[in-house]
RORO-426039 format. One record per residue: residue in one letter; z, x, y of N, C-alpha, C, O in turn. Coordinates in steps of 0.02 Angstrom, whole numbers, plus 32768, in hexadecimal, padded with zeros to 4 digits. Atoms other than C-alpha are relative to their C-alpha. Example, Ala and Ser with C-alpha at 12.3 -4.5 7.8 and 13.67 -1.06 7.14 Angstrom:
BEGIN
type|nz|nx|ny|caz|cax|cay|cz|cx|cy|oz|ox|oy
a|8000|802D|7FC5|8186|8267|7F1F|8000|802D|803C|8021|8061|803B;
s|7FFD|7FD6|7FC5|8165|82AC|7FCB|8025|7FD9|8037|802D|7FF2|806E;
END
This chain:
BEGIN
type|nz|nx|ny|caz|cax|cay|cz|cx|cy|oz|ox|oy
x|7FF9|7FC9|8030|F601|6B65|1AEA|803E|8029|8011|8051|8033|804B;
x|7FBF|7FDD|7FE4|F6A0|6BC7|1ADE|8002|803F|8014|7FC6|804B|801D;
x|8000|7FC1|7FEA|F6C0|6C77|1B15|7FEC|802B|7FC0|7FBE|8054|7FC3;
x|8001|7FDD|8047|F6C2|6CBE|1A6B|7FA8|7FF1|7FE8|7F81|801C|7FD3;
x|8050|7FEF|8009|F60C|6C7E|1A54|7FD0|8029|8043|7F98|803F|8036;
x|8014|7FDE|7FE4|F5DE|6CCE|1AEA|8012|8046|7FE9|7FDF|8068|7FEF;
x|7FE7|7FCA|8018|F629|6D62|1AAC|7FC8|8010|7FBB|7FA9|8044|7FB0;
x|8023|8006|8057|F5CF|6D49|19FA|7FAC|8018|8027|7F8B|804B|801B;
x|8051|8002|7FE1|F520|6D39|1A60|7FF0|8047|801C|7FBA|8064|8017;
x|8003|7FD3|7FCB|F539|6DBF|1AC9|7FFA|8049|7FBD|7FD3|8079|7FC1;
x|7FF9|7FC0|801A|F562|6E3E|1A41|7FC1|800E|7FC8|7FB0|8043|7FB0;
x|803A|802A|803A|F4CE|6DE1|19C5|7FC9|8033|8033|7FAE|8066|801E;
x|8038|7FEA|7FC7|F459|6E1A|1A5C|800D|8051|8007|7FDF|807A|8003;
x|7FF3|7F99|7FF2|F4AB|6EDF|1A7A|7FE2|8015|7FBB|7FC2|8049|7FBA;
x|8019|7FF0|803B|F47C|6EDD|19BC|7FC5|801E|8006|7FB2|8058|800C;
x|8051|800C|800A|F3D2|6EB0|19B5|7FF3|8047|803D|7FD7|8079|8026;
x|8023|7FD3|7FE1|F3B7|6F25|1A5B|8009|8053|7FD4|7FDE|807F|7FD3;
x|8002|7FBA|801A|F40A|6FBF|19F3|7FE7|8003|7FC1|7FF2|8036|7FA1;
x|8025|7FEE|8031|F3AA|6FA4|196A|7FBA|7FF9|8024|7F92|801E|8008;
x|8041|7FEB|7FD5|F314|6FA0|19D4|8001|805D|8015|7FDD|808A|8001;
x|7FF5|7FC0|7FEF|F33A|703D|1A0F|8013|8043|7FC5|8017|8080|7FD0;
x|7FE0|7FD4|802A|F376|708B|1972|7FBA|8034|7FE5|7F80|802E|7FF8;
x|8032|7FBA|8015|F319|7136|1910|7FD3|7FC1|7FD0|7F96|7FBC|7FD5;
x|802B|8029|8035|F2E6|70A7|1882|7FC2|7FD3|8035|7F85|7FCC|802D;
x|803B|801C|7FE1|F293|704A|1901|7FC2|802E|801E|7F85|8028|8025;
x|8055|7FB9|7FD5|F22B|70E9|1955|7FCA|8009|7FB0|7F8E|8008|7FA2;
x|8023|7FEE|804D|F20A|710B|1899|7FC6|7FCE|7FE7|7F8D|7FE1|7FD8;
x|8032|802F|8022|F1B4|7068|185B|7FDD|7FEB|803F|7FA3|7FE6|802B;
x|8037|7FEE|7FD1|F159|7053|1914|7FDC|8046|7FF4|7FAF|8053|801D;
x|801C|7FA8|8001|F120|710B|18EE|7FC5|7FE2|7FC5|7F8A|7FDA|7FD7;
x|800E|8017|8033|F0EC|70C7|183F|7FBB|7FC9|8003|7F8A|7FD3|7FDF;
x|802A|8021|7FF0|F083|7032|1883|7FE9|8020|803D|7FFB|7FEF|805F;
x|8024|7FE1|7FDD|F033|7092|1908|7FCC|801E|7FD6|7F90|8014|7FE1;
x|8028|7FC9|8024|EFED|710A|188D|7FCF|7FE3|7FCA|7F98|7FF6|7FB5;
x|8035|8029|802F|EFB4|7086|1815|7FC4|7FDB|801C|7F89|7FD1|800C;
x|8040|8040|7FCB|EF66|700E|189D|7FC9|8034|8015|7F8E|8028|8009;
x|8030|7FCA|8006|EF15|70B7|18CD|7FC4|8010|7FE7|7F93|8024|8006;
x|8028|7FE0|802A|EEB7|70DC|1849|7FE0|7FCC|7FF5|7FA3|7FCF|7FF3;
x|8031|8043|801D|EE87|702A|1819|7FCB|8009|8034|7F8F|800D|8025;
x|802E|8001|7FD9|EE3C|7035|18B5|7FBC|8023|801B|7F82|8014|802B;
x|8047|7FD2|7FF9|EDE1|70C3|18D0|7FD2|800A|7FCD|7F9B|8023|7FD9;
x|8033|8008|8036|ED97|70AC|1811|7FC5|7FD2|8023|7F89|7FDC|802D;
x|8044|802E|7FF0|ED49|7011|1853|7FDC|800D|8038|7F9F|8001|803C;
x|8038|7FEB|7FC6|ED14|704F|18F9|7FDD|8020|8005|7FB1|8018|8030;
x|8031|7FD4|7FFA|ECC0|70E2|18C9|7FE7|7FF2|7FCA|7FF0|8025|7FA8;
x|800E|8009|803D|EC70|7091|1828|7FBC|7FEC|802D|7FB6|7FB2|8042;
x|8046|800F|7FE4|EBC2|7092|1879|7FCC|8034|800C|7FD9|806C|7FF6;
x|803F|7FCA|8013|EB24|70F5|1889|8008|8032|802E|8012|802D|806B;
x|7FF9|7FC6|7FE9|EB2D|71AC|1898|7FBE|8001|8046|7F96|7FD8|805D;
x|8016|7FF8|7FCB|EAE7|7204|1923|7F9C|8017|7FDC|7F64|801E|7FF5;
x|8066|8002|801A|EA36|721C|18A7|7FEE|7FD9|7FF1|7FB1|7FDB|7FE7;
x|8028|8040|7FF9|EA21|7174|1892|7FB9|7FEE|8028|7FAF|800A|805F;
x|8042|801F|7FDE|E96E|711D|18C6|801F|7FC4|802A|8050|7F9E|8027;
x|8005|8045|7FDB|E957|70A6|1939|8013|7FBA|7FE2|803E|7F93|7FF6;
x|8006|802E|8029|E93B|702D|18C3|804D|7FDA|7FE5|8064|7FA1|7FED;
x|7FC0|8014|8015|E9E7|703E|1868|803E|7FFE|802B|8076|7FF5|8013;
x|7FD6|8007|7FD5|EA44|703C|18FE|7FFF|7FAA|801C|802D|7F82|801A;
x|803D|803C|7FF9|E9DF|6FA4|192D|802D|7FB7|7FE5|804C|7F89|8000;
x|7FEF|802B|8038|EA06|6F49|188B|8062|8005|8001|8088|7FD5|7FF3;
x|7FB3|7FF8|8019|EAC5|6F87|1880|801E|7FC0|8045|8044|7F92|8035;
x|7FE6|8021|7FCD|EAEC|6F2B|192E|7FD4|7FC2|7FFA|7FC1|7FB2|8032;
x|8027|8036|7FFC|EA84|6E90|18FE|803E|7FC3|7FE4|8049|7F89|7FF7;
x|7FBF|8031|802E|EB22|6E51|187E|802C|7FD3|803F|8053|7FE7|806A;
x|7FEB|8035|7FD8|EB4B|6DB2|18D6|804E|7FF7|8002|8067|7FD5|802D;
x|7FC1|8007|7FFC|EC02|6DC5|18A7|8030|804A|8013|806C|8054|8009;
x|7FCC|7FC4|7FF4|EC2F|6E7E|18E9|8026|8000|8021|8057|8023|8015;
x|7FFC|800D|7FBC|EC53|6E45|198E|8063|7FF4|7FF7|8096|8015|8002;
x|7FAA|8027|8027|ECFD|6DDE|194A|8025|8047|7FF2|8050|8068|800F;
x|7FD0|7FE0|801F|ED20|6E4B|18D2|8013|8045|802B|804D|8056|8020;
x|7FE3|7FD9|7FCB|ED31|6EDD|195A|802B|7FF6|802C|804E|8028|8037;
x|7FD3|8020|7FD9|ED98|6E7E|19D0|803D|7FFC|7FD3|8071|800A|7FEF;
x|7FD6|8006|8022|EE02|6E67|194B|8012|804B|7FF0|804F|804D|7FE3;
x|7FF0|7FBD|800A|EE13|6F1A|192E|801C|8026|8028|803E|8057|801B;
x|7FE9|7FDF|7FC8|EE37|6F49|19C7|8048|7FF1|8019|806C|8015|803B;
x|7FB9|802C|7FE6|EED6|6EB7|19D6|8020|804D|7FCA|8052|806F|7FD7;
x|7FCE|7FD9|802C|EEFE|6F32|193F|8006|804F|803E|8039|8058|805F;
x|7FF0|7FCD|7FF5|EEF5|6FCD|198A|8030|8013|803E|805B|803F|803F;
x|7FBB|8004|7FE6|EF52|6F9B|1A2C|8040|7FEA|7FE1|8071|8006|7FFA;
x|7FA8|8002|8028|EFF2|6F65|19C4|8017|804B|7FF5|804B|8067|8008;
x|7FF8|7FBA|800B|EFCC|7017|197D|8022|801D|8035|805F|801B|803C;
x|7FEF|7FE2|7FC0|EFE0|7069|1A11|803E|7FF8|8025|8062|8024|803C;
x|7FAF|800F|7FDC|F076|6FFF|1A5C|802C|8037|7FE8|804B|8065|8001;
x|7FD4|7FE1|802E|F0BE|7031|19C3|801C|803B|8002|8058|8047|7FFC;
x|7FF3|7FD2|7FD8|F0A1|70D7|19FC|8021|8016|8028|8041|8049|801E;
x|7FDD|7FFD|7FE8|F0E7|70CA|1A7C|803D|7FFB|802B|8051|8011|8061;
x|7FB1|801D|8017|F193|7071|1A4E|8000|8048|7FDF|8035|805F|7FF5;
x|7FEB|7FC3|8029|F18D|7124|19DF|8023|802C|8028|8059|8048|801E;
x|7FF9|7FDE|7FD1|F183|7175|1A72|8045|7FF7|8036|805D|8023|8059;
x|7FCC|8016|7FD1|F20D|7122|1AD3|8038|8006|7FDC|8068|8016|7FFE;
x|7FC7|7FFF|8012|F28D|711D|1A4D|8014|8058|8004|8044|8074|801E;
x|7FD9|7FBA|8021|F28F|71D5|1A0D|8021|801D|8056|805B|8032|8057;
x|7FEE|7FE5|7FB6|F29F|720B|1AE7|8053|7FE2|8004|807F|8002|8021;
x|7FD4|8036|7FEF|F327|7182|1AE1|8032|801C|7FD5|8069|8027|7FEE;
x|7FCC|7FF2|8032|F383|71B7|1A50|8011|8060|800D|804C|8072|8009;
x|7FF5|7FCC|7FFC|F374|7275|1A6D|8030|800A|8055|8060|8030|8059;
x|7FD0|8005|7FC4|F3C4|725F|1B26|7FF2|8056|802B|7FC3|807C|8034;
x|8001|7FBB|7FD3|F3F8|72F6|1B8D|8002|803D|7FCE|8024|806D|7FDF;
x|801E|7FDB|802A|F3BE|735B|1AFC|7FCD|8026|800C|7FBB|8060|8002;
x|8062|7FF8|8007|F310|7350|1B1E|8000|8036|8041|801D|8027|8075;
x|8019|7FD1|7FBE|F2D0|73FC|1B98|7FCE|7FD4|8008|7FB1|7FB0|7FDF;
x|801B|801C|7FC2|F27E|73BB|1C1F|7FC3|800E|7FEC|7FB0|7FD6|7FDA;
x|8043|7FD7|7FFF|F1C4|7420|1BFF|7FF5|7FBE|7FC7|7FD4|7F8C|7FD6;
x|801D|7FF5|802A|F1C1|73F3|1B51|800B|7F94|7FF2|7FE6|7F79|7FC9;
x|800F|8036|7FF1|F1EA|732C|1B77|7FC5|7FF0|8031|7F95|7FD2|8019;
x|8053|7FED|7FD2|F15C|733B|1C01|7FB8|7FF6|7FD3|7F81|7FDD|7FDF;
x|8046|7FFD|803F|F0E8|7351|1B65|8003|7FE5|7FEE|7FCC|7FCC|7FE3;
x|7FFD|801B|8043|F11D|72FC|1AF7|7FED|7FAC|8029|7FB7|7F90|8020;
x|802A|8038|7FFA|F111|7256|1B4D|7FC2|7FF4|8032|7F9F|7FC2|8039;
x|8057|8012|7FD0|F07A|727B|1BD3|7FDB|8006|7FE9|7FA4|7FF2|7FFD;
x|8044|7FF5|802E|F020|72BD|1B3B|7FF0|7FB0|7FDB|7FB9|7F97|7FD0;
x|8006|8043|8023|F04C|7210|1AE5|7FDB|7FC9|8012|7FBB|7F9E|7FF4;
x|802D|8048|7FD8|F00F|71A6|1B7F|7FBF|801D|7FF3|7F92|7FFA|7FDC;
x|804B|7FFF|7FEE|EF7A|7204|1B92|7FE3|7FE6|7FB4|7FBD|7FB8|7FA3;
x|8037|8018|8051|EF47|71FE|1AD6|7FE8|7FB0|7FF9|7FB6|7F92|7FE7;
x|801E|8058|8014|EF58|7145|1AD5|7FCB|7FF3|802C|7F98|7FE7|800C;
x|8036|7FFC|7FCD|EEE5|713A|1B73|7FC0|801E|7FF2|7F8C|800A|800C;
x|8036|7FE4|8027|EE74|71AC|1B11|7FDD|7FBA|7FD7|7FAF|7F94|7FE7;
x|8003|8022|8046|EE70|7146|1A73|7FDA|7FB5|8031|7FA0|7FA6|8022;
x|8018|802B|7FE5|EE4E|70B0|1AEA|7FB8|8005|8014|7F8C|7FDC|8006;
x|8056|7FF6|7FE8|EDAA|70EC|1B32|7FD1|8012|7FBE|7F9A|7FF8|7FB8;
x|8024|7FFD|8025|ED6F|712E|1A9C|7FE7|7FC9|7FDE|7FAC|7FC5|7FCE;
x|7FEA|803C|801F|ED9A|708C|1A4C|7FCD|7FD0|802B|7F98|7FB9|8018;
x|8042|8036|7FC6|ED34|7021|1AD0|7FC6|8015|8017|7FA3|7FF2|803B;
x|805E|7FD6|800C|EC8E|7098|1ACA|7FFB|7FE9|7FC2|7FC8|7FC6|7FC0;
x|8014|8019|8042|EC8D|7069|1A1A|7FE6|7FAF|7FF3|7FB8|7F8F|7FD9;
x|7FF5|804C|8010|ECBA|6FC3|1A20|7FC9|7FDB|8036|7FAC|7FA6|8029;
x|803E|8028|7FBF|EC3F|6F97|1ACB|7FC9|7FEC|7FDD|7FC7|7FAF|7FE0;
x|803C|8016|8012|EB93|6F89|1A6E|801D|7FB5|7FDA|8008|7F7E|7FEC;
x|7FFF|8037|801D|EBE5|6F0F|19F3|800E|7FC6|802D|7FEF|7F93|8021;
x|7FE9|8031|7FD2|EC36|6EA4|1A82|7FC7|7FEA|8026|7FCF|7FB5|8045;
x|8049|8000|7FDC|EB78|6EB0|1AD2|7FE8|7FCA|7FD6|7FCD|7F97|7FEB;
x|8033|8025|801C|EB3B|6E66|1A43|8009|7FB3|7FE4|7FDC|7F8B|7FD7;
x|7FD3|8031|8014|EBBD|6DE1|1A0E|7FED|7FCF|8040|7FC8|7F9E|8044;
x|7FDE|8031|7FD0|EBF9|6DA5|1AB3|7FBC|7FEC|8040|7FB1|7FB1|8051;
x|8022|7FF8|7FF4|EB6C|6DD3|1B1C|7FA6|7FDE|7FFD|7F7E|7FD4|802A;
x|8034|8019|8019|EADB|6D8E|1AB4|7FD2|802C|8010|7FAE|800F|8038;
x|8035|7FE6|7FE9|EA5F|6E17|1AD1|7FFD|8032|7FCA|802F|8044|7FAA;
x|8007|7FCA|8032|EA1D|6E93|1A60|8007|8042|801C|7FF7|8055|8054;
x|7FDB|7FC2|7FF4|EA65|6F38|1A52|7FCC|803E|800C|7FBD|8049|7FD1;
x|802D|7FC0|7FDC|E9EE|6FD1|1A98|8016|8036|7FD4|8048|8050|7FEC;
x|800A|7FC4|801F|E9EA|705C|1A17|801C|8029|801D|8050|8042|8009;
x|7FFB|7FBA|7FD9|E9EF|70D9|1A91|8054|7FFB|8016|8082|8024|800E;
x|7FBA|800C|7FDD|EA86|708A|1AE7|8035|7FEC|7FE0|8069|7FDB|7FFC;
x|7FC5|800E|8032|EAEA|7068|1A51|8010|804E|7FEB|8049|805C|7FDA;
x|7FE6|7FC4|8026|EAE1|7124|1A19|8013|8018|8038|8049|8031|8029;
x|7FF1|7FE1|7FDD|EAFA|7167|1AB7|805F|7FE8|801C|8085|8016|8027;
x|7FC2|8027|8015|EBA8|70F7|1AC2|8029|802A|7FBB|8061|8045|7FBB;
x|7FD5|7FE4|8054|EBD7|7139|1A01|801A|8051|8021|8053|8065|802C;
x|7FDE|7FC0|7FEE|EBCB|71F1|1A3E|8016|7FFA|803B|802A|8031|804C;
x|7FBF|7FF8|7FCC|EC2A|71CC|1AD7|8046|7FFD|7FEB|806E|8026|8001;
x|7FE5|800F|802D|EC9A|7193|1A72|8023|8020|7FD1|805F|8019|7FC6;
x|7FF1|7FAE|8026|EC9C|7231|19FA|801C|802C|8025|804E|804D|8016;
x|7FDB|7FCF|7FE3|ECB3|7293|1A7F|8044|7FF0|8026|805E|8018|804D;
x|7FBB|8041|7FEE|ED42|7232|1AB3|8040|8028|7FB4|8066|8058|7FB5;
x|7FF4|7FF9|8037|ED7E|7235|1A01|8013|803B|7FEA|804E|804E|7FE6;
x|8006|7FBE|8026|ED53|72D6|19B5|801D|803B|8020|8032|806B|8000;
x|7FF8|7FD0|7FE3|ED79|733A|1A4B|8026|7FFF|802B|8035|803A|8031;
x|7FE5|8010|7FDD|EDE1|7304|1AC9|8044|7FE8|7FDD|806A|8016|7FD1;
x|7FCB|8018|8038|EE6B|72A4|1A61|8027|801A|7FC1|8056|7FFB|7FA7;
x|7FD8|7FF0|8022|EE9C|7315|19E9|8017|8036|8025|8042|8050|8001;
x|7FF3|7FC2|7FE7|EEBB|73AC|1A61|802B|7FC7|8029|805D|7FE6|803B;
x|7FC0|800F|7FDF|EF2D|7321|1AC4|803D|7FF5|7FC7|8076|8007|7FD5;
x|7FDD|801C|8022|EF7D|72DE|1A2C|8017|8053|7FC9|8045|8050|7FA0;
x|7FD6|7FD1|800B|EF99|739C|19F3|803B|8018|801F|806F|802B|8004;
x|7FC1|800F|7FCE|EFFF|73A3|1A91|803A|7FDF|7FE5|8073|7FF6|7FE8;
x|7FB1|8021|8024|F074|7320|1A32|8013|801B|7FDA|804E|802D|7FDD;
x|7FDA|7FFC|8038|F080|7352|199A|8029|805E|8000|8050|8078|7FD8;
x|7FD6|7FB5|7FF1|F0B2|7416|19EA|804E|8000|8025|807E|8026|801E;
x|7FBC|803B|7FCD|F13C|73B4|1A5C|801C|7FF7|7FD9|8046|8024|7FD5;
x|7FEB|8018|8026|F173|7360|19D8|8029|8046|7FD3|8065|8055|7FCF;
x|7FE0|7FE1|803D|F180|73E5|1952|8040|8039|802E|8077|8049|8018;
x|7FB8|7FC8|7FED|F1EA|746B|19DB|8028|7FC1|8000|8045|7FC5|7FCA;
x|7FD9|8021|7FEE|F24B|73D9|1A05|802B|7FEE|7FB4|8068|7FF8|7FB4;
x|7FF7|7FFE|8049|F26D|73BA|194B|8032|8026|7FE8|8067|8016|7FCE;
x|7FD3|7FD0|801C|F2A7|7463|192A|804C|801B|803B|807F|8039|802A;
x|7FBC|7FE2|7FE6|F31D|747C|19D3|8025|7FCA|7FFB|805C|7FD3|8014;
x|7FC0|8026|7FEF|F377|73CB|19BB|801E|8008|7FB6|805C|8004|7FB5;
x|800B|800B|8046|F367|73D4|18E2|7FFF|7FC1|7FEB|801F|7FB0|7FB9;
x|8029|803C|801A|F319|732E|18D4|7FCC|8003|7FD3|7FBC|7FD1|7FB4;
x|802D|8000|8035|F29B|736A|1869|8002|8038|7FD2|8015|806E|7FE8;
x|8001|7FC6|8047|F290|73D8|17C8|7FED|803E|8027|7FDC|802F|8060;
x|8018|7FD6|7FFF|F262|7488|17E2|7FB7|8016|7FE1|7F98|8047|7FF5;
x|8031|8003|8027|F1D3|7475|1770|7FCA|7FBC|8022|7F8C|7FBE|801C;
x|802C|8031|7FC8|F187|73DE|17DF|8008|8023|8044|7FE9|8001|806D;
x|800E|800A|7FCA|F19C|7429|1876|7FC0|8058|8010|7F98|806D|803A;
x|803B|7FC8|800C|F13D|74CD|183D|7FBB|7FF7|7FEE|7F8E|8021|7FF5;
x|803C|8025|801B|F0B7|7464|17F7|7FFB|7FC8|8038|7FEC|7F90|8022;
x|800F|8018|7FCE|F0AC|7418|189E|7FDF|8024|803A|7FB3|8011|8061;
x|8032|7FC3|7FE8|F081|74BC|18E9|7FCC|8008|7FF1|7FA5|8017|801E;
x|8031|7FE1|8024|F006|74DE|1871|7FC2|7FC1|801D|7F8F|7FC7|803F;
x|804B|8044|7FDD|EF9C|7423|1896|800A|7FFF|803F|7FD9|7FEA|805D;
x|802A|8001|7FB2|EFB1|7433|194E|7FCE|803A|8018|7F9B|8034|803A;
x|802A|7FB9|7FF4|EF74|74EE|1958|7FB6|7FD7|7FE9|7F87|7FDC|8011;
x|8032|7FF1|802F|EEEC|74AB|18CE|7FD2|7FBC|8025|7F99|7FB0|8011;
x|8019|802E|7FDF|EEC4|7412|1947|7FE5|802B|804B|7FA9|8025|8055;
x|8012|7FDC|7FD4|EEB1|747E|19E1|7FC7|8018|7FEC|7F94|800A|800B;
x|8037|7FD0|7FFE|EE3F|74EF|1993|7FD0|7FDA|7FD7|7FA8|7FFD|7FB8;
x|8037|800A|801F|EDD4|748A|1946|7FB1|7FD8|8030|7FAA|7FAD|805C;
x|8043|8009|7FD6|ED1A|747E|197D|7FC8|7FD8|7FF4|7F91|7FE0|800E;
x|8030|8013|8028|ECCD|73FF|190B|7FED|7FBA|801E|800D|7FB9|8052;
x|8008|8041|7FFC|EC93|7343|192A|801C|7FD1|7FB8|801C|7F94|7FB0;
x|7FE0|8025|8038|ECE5|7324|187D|803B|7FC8|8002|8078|7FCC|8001;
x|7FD8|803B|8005|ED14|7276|187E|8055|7FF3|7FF0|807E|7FD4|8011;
x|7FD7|8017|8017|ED9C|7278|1812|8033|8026|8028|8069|800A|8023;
x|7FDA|7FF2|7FDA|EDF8|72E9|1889|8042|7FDC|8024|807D|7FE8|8030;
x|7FC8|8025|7FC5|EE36|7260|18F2|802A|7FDE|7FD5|8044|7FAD|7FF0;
x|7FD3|8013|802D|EE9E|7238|1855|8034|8018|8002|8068|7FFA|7FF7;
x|7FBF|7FCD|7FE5|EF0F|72C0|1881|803F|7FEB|8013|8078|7FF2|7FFE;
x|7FC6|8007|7FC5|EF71|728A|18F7|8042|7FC7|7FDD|807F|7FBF|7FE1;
x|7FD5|805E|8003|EF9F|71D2|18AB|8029|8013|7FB7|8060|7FFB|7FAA;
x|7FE1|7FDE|8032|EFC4|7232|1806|8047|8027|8002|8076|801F|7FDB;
x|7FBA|7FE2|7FE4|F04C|72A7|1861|8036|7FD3|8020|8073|7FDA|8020;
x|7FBA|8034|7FF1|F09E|7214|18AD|8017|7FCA|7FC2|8051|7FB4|7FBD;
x|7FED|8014|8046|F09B|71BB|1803|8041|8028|7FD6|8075|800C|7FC6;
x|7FD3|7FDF|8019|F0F4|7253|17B2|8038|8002|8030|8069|7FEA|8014;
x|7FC7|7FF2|7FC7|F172|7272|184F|8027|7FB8|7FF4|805F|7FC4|7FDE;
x|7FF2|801A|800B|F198|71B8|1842|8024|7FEB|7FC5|805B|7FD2|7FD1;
x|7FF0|7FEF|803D|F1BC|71B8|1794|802A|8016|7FE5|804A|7FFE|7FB6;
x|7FCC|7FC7|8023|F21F|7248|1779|8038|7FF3|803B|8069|8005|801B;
x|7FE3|802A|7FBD|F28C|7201|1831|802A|7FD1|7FCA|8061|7FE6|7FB7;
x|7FEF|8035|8023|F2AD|715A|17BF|801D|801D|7FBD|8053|8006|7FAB;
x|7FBA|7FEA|8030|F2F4|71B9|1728|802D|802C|8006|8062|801E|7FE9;
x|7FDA|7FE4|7FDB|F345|7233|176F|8043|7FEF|8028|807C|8001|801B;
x|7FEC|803B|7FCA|F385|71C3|17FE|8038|8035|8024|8072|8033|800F;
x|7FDA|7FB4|7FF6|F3D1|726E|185D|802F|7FDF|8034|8023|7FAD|8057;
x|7FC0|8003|7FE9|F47B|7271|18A7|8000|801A|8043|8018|7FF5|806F;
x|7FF0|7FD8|7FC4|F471|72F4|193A|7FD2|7FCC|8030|7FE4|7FE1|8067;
x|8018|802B|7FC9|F40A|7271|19AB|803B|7FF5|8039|805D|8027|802C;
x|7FE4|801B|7FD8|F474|7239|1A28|7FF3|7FC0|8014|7FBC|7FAD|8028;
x|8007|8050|7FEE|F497|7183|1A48|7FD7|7FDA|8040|7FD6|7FFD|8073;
x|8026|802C|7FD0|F438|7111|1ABC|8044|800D|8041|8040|7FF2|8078;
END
């Protein structure tokens, strides 16, 4: 091969890494995080409330095919998550000696932890079915709900007060580099304050989070902001 294709290869390859690295790429990892997200936690928490009977707990973990289809949910929700946190690595990467020290601190220890959250909650849910699939044994009432609200509390309570952490990181960081609108990063205040303080077990809560990195992503990709600083 001649020099000139080494040359060709070499620069083919710096490509591909700086478009790995680029804001479009944090953007559409941001994008599939938030989607794989949600797919996921629809199906994981699509099961019997905490007033359920015996009976219908019973019967819900009897479906000979949950087992699969959970495993399969879960390949989704780790991609999610990577995805995550490729989000996480570019915007640090691209913002450079920008980023104050504190408010990087948060932004990605809040990121690891959330995913580490999301994981446990995610595998209290998902355990009874893997009991009953892989396991072959029938699922214990008692010990399937007591799993769900571990799970909740996982979920409901723990996970959005880390993942308000991000999205408060995020939004100062937003407004001291001007990567993000003024109007998103005020309405980033408003859902982390409104994630902090909230005291409910309301499910749909944990929608929050994957929603704010949806929009942040989003508005990142048309935008596609200038003041970053290069890799």
């Amino acid at each position: 091969m001649s020099d000139r294709g080494f040359v060709d290869d070499g620069a083919s390859a710096a490509g591909w890494r700086r478009s790995l690295r680029s804001i479009e790429a944090a953007a559409v990892a941001g994008i599939v995080a938030a989607l794989g997200w949600v797919y996921s936690l629809v199906r994981l928490l699509d099961g019997p409330t905490v007033e359920a009977s015996e009976a219908e707990i019973t019967r819900f973990y009897a479906d000979p095919d949950t087992g699969w289809d959970t495993l399969f949910v879960l390949q989704i929700l780790v991609v999610a998550t990577a995805g995550f946190l490729w989000f996480i690595g570019v915007i640090r990467n691209r913002i450079g000696t920008n980023i104050p020290r504190l408010f990087d601190t948060v932004f990605s220890g809040g990121g690891i932890l959330y995913a580490g959250l999301l994981f446990v909650g995610a595998g209290a849910l998902a355990a009874p079915f893997m009991l009953a699939e892989f396991g072959g044994m029938d699922v214990e009432a008692g010990s399937a709900a007591m799993a769900r609200s571990f799970a909740r509390v996982i979920l409901a309570v723990f996970v959005p007060r880390v993942a308000a952490l991000v999205v408060l990181s995020t939004s100062t960081l937003g407004l001291r580099t001007g990567v993000l609108p003024r109007w998103l990063v005020f309405a980033g205040y408003l859902t982390g304050i409104a994630m902090v303080l909230n005291v409910t077990f309301f499910s749909p809560s944990v929608y929050a989070f994957p929603g704010w990195i949806a929009v942040v992503s989003i508005v990142l990709l048309i935008r596609r902001p200038q003041r970053m600083q290069p890799e």
